[in-house]
C-alpha positions as CSV (number, residue, x, y, z in Angstrom):
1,X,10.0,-25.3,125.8
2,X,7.8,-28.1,124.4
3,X,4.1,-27.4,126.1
4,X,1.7,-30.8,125.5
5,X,-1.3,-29.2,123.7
6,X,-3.9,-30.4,125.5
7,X,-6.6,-29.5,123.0
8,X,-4.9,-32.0,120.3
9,X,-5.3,-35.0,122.5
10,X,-8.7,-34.3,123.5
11,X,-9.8,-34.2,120.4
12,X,-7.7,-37.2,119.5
13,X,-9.2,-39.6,122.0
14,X,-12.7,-38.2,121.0
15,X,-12.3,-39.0,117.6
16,X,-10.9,-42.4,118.9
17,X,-14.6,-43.0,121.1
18,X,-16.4,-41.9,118.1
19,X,-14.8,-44.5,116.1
20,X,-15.3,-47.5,118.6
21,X,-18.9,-46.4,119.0
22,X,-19.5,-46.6,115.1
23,X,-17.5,-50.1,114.9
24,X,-19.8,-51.4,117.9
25,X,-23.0,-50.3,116.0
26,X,-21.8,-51.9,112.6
27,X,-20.8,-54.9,114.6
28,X,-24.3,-55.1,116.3
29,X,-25.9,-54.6,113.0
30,X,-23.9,-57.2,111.2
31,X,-25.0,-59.9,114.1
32,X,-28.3,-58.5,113.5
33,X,-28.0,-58.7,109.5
34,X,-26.0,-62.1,109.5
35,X,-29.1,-64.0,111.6
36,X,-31.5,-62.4,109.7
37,X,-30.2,-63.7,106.9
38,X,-29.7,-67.2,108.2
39,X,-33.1,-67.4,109.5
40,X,-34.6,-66.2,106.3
41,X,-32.7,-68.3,103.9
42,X,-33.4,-71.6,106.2
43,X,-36.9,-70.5,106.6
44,X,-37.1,-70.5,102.5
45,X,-35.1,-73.7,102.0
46,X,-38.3,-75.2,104.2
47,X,-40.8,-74.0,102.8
48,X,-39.7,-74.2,99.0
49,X,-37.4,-77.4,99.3
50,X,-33.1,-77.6,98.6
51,X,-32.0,-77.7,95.0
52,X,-31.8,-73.6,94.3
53,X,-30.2,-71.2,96.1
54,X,-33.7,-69.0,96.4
55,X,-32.5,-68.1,100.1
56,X,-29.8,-66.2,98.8
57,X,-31.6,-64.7,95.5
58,X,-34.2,-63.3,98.3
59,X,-31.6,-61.6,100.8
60,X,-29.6,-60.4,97.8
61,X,-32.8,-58.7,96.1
62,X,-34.8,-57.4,99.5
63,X,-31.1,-56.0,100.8
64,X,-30.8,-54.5,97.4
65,X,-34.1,-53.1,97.8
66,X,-33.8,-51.9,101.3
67,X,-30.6,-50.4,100.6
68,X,-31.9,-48.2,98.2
69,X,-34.8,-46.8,100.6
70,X,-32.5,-46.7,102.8
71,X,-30.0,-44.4,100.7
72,X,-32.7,-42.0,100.1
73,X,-34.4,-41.4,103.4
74,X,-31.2,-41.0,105.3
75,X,-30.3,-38.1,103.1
76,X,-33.4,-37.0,103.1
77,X,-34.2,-37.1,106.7
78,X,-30.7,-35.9,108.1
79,X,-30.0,-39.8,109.4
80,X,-26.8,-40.4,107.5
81,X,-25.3,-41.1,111.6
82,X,-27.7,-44.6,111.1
83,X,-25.8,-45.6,108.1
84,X,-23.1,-47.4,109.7
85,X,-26.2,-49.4,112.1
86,X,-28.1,-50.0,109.4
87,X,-26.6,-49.7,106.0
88,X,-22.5,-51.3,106.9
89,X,-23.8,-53.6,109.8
90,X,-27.8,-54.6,109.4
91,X,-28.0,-54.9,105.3
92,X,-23.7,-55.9,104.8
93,X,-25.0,-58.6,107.4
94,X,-28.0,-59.6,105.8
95,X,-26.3,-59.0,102.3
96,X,-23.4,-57.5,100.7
97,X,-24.7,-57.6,97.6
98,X,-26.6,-54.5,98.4
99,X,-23.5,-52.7,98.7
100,X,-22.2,-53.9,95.3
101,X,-25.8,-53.2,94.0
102,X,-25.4,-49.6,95.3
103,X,-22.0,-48.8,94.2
104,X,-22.6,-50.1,90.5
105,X,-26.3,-47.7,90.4
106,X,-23.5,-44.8,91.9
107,X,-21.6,-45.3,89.0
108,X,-24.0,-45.5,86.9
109,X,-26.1,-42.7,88.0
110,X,-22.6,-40.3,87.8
111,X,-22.6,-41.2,84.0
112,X,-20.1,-43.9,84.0
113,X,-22.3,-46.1,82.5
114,X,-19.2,-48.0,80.8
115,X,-17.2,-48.4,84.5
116,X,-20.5,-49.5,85.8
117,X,-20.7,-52.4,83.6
118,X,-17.3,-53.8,83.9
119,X,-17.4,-53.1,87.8
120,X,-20.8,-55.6,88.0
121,X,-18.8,-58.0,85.4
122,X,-15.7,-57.8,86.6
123,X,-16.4,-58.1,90.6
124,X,-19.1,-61.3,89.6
125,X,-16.4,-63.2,87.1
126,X,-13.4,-62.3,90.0
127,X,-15.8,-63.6,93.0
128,X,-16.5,-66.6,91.1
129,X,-12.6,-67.3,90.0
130,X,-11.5,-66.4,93.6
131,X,-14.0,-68.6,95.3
132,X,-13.0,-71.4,92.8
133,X,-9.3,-70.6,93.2
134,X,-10.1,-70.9,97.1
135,X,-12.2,-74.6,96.6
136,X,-9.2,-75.7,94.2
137,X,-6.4,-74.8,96.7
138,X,-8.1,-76.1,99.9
139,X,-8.7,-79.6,97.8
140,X,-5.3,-79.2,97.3
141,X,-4.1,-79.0,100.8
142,X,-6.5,-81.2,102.5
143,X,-5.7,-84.1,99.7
């Protein structure tokens, strides 16, 4: 006779909640992040003038920065449960090259100092040639 364990789907549909929750907080920090970083990169085309994306250099270095503190005191403090708020939604809005940033230091710092390199030159020279292969092919199509 085939009982329906009970137990298994309980802990199915909590696992399910728990992962809505965590997509809800990354969404609200990547609305968060996303105006933060519009705000903040209008704010400094303003104030220094167009010609130089310093906008973007800013959000890309203080995300960098912040992702690093960030790293460290959740760890520390036992607040890896905010990563997903703060580190996926807040600073992947704000920036994803904070992510990058982080992910070529772990490499790095794990003594692949060699993968590190070609992960920061490969994933800049790829980013570049796919968003040129994307500008090419939409000229292309709307031609």
């Amino acid at each position: 006779m085939n009982v329906p364990c009970l137990v298994d789907k309980t802990w199915h549909q909590a696992q399910t909640a728990a992962m809505i929750t965590t997509l809800l907080q990354v969404a609200l920090g990547g609305a968060i992040g996303a105006s933060a970083r519009y705000l903040t990169s209008t704010a400094v085309m303003r104030w220094i003038g167009p010609g130089f994306p310093y906008g973007t250099v800013l959000v890309n270095v203080v995300g960098s920065f912040l992702i690093g503190v960030l790293v460290v005191v959740l760890a520390n403090k036992g607040g890896t449960r905010f990563a997903p708020f703060l580190m996926t939604g807040i600073l992947g809005g704000f920036t994803t090259f904070s992510a990058f940033s982080l992910d070529a230091f772990v490499l790095w710092e794990r003594g692949q100092v060699g993968l590190a390199g070609a992960y920061v030159v490969g994933s800049v020279v790829i980013s570049i040639a796919a968003l040129i292969g994307g500008i090419l092919t939409m000229r292309g199509i709307l031609a």
